[in-house]
N, C-alpha and C positions, 0 to 999 in steps of 0.2 A: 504494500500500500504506500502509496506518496503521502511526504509529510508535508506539509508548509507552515511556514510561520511566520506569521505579518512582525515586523518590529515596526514601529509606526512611533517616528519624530517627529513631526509636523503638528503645530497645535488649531492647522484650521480642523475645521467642520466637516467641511465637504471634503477633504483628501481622506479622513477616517471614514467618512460615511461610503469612499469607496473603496477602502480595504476591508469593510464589512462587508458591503455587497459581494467584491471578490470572494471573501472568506466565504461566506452562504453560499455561493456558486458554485467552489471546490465541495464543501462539505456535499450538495446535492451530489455533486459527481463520485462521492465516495470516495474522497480524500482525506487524510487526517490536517486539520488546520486550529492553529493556535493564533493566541495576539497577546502582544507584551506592549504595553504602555510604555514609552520613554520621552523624555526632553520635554517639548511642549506640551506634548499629547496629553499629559497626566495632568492638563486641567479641564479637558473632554467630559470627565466624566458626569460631573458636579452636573455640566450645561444638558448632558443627555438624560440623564435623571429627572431635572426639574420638565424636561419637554415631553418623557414619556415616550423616548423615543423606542419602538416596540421591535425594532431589528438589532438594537444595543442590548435591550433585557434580552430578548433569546439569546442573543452571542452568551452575554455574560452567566445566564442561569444553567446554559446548559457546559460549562467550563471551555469554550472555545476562548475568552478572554482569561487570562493569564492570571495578570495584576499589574500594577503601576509600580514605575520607581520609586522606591524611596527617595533616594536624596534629592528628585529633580521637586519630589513630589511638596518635599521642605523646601527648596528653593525656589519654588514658586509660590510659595504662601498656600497649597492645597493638600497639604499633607492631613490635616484635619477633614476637610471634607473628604479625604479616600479610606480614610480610616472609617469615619463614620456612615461611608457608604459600604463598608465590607468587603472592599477589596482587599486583592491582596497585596501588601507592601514586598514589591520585590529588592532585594541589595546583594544580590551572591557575587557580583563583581566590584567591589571597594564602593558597597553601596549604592550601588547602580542594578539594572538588571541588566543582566549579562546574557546571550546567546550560545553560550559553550555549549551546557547542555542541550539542546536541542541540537546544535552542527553533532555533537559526541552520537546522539539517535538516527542519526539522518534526514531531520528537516532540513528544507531548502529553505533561505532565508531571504526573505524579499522587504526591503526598507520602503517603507512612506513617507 
């Protein structure tokens, strides 16, 4: 089975809303696909939350979203809102989230 794994820096809207779509696409095609929050992106979530955005909660509920960085997540003043959203705080890389693990599985790694 193919892996994929969105890593998604970019803190517009619209560039997530289409690594999501992508993600849903693969997953339909019966691929395995993840998303790791990083840099910008990890103040997404707060904005997708309060809109109800219903293709964000499927990603998230059914575990194809990861978590958010920590430390970007404190550097941008959002680390309280991801916390209190229940995500997951990711830092395995000197507090960052990092992609090893998933190159180590064999996901293919596609930046946003």
């Amino acid at each position: 089975m193919e892996k994929i794994l969105f890593y998604v820096m970019e803190g517009e809207k619209m560039c997530f809303n289409h690594a999501m779509l992508n993600a849903e696409a693969l997953l339909d095609a019966d691929k395995e696909v993840k998303i790791i929050l990083e840099g910008k992106s990890v103040k997404l979530p707060k904005i997708l939350e309060e809109e109800k955005n219903p293709l964000y909660k499927k990603l998230l509920e059914s575990g194809v979203i990861v978590g958010v960085c920590k430390a970007c997540s404190k550097v941008l003043g959002v680390y309280d809102d991801n916390e209190r959203l229940g995500l997951t705080l990711l830092d395995d890389m000197k507090g960052h989230a990092g992609m090893e693990q998933y190159v180590a599985e064999g996901y293919q790694v596609v930046v946003f």
